[in-house]
C-alpha positions in Angstrom: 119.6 117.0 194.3 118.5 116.6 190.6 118.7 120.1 189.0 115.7 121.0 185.9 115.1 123.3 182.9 113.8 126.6 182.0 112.6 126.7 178.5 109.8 127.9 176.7 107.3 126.7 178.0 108.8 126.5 182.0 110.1 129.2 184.4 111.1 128.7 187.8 110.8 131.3 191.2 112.3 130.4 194.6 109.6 132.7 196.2 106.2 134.1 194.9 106.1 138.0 194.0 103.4 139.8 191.9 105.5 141.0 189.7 105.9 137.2 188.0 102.6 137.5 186.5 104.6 138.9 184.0 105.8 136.3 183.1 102.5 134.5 183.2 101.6 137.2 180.6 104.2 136.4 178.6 103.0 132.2 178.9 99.5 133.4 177.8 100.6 135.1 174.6 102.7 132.7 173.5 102.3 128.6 174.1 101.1 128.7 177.5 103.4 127.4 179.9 104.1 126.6 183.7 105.5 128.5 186.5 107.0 126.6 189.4 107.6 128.5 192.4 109.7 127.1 195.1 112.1 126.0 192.6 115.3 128.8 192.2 116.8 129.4 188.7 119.7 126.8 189.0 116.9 124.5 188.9 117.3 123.2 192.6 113.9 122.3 194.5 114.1 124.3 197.8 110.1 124.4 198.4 108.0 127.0 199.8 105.9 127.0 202.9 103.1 130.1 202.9 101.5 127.7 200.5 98.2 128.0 201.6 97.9 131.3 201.8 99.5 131.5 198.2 96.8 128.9 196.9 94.2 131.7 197.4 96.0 135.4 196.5 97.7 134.0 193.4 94.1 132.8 191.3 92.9 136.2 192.5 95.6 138.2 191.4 95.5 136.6 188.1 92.2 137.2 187.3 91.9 140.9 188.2 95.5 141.8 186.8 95.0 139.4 183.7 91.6 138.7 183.2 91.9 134.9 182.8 91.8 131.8 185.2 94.5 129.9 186.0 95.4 126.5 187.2 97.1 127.1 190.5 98.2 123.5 192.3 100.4 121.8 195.0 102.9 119.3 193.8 105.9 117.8 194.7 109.1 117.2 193.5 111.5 114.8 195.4 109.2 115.2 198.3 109.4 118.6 198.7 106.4 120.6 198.0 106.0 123.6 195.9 103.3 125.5 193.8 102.7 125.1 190.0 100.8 128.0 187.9 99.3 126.8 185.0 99.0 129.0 182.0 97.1 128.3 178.7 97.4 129.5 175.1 95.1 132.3 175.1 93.5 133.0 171.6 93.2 137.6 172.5 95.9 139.3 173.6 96.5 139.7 177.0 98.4 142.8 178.9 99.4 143.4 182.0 98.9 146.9 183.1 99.2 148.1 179.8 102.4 146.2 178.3 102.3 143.1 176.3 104.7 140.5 177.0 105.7 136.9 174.8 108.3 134.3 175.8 111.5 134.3 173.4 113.3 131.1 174.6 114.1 130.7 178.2 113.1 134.2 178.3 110.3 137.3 179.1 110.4 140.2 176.2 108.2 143.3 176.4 106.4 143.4 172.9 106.8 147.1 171.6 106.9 148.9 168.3 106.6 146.5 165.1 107.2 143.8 167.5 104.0 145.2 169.0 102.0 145.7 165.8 102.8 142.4 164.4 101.2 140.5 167.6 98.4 142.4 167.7 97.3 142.0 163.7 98.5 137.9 164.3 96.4 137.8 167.8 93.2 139.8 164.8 93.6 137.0 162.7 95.9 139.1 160.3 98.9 140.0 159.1 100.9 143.4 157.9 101.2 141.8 154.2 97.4 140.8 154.1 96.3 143.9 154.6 94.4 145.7 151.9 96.4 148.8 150.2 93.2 151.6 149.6 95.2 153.5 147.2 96.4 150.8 145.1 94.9 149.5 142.0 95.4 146.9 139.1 97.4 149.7 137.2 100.2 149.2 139.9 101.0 145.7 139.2 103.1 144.6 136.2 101.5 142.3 133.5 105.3 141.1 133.2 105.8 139.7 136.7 102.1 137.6 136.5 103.2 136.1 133.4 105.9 135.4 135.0 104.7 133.7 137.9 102.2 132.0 135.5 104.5 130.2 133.6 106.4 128.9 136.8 103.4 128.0 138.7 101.8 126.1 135.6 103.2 122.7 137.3 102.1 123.3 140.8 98.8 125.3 139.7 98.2 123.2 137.0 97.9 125.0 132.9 94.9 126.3 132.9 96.6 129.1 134.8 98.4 130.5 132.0 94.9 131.6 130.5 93.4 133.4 133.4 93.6 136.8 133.8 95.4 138.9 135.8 92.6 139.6 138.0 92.0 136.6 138.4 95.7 135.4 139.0 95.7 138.1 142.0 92.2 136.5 143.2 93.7 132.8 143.1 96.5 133.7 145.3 94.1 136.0 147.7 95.8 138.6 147.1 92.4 140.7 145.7 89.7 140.8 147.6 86.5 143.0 146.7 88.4 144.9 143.8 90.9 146.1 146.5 94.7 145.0 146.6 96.3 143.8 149.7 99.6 144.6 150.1 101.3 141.6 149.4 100.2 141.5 145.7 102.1 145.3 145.5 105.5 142.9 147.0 105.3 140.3 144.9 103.8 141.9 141.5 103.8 145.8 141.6 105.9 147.7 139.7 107.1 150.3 141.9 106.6 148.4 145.4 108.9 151.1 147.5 106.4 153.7 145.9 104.1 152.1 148.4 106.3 150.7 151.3 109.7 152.7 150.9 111.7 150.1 153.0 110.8 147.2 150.8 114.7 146.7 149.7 117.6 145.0 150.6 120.8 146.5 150.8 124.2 144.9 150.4 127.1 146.2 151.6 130.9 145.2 151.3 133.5 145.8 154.8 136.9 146.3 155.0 136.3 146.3 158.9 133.3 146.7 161.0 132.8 150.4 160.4 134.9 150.7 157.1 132.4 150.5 154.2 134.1 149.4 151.1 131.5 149.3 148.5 126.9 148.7 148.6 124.1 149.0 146.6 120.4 148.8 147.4 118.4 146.5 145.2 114.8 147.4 145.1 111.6 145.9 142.6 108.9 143.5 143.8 110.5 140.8 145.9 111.2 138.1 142.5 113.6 140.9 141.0 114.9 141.7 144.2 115.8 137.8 144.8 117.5 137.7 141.0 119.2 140.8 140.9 120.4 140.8 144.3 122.1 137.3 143.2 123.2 138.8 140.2 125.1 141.7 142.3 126.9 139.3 144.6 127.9 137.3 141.2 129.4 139.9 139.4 130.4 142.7 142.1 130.7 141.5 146.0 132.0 137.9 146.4 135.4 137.1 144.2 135.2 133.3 141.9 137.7 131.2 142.7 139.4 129.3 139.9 139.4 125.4 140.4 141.1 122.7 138.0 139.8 119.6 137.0 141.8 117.0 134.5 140.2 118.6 131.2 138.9 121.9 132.3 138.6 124.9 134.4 135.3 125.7 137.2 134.5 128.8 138.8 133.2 129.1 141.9 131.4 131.6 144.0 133.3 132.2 147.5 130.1 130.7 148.8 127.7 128.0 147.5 125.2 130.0 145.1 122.3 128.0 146.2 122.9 128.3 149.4 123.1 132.0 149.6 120.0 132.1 147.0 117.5 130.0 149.9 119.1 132.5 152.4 118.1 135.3 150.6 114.6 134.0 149.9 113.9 132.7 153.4 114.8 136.2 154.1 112.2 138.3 151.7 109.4 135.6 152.6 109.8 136.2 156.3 110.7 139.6 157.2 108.9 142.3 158.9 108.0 144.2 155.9 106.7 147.4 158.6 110.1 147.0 159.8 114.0 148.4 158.4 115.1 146.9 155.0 116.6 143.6 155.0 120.4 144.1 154.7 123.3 141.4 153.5 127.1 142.7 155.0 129.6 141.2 153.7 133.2 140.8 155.4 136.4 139.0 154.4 136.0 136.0 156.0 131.9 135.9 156.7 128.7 137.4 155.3 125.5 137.7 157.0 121.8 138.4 156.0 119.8 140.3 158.3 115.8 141.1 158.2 113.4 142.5 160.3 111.3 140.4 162.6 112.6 137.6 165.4 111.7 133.9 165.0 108.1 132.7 165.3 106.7 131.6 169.0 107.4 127.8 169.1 110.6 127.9 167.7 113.9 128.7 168.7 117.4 128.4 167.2 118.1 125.1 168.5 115.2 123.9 166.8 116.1 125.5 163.2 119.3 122.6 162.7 116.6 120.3 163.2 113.2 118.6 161.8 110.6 121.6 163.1 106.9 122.7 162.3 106.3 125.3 159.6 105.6 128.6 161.1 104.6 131.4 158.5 104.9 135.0 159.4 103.6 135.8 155.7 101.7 133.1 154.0 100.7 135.3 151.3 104.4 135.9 149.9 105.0 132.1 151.4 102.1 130.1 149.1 103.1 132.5 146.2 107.0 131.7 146.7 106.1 127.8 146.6 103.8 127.6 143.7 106.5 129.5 141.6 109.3 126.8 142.5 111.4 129.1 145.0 111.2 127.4 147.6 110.3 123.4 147.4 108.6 122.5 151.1 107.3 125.0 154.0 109.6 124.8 157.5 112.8 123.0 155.4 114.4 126.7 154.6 117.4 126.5 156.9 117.9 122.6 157.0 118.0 123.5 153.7 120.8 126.0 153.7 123.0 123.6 156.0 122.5 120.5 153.8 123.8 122.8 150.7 126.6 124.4 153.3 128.0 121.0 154.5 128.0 119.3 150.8 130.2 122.0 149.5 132.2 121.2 152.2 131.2 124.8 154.7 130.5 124.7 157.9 126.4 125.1 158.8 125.4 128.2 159.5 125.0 130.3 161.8 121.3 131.7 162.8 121.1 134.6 165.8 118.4 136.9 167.3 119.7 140.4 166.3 118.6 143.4 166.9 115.2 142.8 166.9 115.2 140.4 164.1 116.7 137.7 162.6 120.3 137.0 161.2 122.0 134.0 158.8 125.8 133.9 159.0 127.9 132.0 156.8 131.3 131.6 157.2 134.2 131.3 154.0 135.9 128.0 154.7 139.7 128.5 155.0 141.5 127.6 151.7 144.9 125.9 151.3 147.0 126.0 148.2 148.9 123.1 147.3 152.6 123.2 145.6 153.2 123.2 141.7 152.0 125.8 139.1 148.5 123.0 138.2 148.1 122.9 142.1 146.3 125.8 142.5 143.6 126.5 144.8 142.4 123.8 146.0 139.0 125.2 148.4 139.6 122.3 150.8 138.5 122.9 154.1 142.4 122.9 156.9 139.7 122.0 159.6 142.9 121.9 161.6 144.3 119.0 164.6 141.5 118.5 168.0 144.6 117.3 169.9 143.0 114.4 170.6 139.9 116.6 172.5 137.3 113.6 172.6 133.3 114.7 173.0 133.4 113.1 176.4 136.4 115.5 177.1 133.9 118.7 175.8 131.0 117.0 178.2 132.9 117.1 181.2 134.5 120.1 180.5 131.1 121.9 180.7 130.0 119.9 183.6 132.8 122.1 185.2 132.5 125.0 183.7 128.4 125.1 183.7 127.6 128.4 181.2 130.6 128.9 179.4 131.0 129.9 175.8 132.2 128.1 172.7 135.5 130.3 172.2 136.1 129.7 176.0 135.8 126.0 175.5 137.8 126.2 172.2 140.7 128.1 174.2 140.5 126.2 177.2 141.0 123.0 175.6 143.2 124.2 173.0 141.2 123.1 169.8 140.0 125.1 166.6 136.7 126.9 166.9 135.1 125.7 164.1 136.1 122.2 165.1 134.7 122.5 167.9 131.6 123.9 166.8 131.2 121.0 164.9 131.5 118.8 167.8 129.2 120.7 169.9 126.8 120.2 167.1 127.4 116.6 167.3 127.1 116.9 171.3 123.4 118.6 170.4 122.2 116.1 168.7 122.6 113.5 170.7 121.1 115.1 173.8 124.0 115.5 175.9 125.0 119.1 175.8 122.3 122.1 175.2 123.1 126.2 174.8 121.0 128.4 177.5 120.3 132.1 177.0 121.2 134.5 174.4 123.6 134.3 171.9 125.0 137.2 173.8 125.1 136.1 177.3 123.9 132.4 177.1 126.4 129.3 177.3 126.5 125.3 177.6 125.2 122.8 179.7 124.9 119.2 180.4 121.7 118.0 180.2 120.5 116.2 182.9 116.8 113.8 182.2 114.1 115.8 183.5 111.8 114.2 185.6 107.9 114.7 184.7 106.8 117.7 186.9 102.9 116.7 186.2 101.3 114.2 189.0 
């Protein structure tokens, strides 16, 4: 029996209970979605048969517990009949006695805190950034920064912007409306932006071990000087320079690609939670990751971040401001980005995780080997190490066996590198064979099997 797919947008229930209209819920305040019942979480089609009597209390139920209209229908699925809930996109927010839930993957959250606020003001039409700051005026943003941003932007905002005011700068970039600031123009130009929003920082810090601090700093400003100096910082103070030798002279280099880590950082000021914690860069002997508040956009997932994928904008205020100044060169090409600059240096991609509530970039030092001779050196090339002769057909039917298992177990199993692996896996990915399920957590691989077209 052909076994199907839970993603996003699909769910499956072997039998009907009420408490599923969660999940419905969930469909309705994200990208809609379908909910098959009769169908058990393995994906194996075992039917239902109070179907008729379901076909009248589920509509009912969802109206008066949800307030919206569903599209409840028999179809069948390798003959075998079962019952398929219908959910669209709904533009309010909807709750279900009281809560507010959104689908994250393959999965149901309950929206609560920031998580919470940030729906609600996106559901409003708004944002957290775009709102105005009463207290603020034009005294609190630095003439500096505007010229700044004038003479970057001149080529995507044409001249004439370099003799406008800075009111009217601020009014360009709608970020002053009705002689009132909103709170992005205090991010991106103020001069004292944590006067305002005291968790507006990032914070670096340097580990020995997991709970052994070695060394941090916290790097506050509007987000441009927080982007420089925290650069500036791992430069001179947190990540050594390696020494490399060409035939007529010597290079430095940082432990890992400087442009890299610079769109990392900048994907990571443009897109955080700012009514959330600070965003926070640990840095470990053999791997550093950046971590900010707020997890990834409905519609996208961390599959779909290693691939072509739509641009979603939590912020477009800081976004548009960001891309007329020549940060960052295209909307939705930040972490393609980052793995294009990984891979050329010769690093593997990185790594991108729901954490904690928001959103986390790990990069990994590639293992160095020195070669003999005092002109040897270090050489930065990547050991990679043997696969053993571990095929991707061997990893495919591995999995098959071992339906759910993790990328160390594989690794150990078969007796290959990790990071060779990994790169395998990726390979796997991309060519449709192999997919991860679940949380990074608790989630593991699986063969992908064509899924047949539910819809009659």
């Amino acid at each position: 029996m052909q076994s199907f797919i839970e993603n996003q947008i699909r769910e499956f229930k072997e039998i009907w209970k009420d408490e599923y209209i969660k999940t419905l819920c969930a469909f309705a305040n994200s990208d809609g979605g379908e909910l098959y019942i009769g169908i058990n979480d393995r994906g194996e089609v075992k039917g239902i048969l109070n179907i008729i009597k379901l076909l009248e209390d589920i509509p009912s139920k969802i109206v008066n517990l949800l307030g919206i209209v569903a599209n409840v229908r028999v179809t069948e699925v390798e003959s075998i009949p079962i019952i398929c809930i219908e959910i669209e996109k709904q533009l309010n927010p909807i709750s279900y006695h009281g809560k507010y839930y959104k689908r994250v993957g393959s999965t149901t959250q309950e929206l609560n805190g920031i998580s919470l606020m940030s729906f609600l003001l996106k559901k409003s039409g708004q944002s957290w950034v775009s709102l105005i700051e009463e207290e603020a005026t034009l005294a609190d943003i630095d003439d500096e920064m505007v010229e700044y941003f004038k003479a970057r932007a001149k080529l995507r905002l044409s001249e004439n912007i370099l003799h406008d005011s800075k009111e009217a700068v601020l009014e360009k970039l709608n970020l002053y409306h009705n002689k009132k600031l909103k709170r992005a123009a205090l991010l991106l130009f103020g001069k004292n932006p944590n006067q305002f929003y005291p968790s507006a920082y990032i914070k670096i810090g340097k580990f020995s071990s997991e709970t052994n601090l070695i060394a941090s700093d916290e790097v506050k400003g509007n987000l441009f000087q927080q982007v420089e100096r925290t650069i500036e910082l791992l430069k001179t103070k947190y990540l050594l320079i390696k020494m490399r030798f060409g035939a007529l002279q010597r290079h430095e280099e940082l432990e890992y690609p400087l442009e890299a880590l610079r769109e990392a950082i900048t994907n990571a000021v443009i897109h955080r939670e700012y009514s959330g914690a600070h965003t926070q860069i640990k840095i470990f002997e053999d791997y550093l990751t950046i971590w900010n508040e707020g997890e990834l956009l409905s519609g996208i997932d961390i599959g779909s971040l290693t691939v072509s994928h739509p641009s979603k904008q939590r912020n477009e205020l800081l976004s548009s401001v960001f891309f007329y100044s020549g940060y960052i060169e295209a909307w939705g090409r930040g972490t393609l980005l980052i793995n294009k600059l990984l891979v050329e240096a010769n690093f593997d991609e990185a790594e991108y995780a729901h954490s904690f509530g928001g959103f986390s970039v790990t990069m990994r030092r590639k293992e160095i080997k020195v070669t003999g001779g005092v002109t040897g050196g270090v050489t930065g090339g990547v050991t990679g190490g043997v696969t053993g002769g571990v095929t991707e057909e061997m990893i495919v039917e591995f999995i098959s066996n071992n339906e759910g298992t993790k990328g160390v177990s594989i690794a150990k199993s078969l007796n290959i590198p990790l990071r060779t692996l990994q790169r395998q896996l990726r390979s796997l990915k991309e060519k449709g064979k192999i997919e991860f399920r679940g949380s990074p957590k608790t989630g593991g691989y699986y063969v992908i099997e064509k899924v047949a077209n539910f819809k009659k």
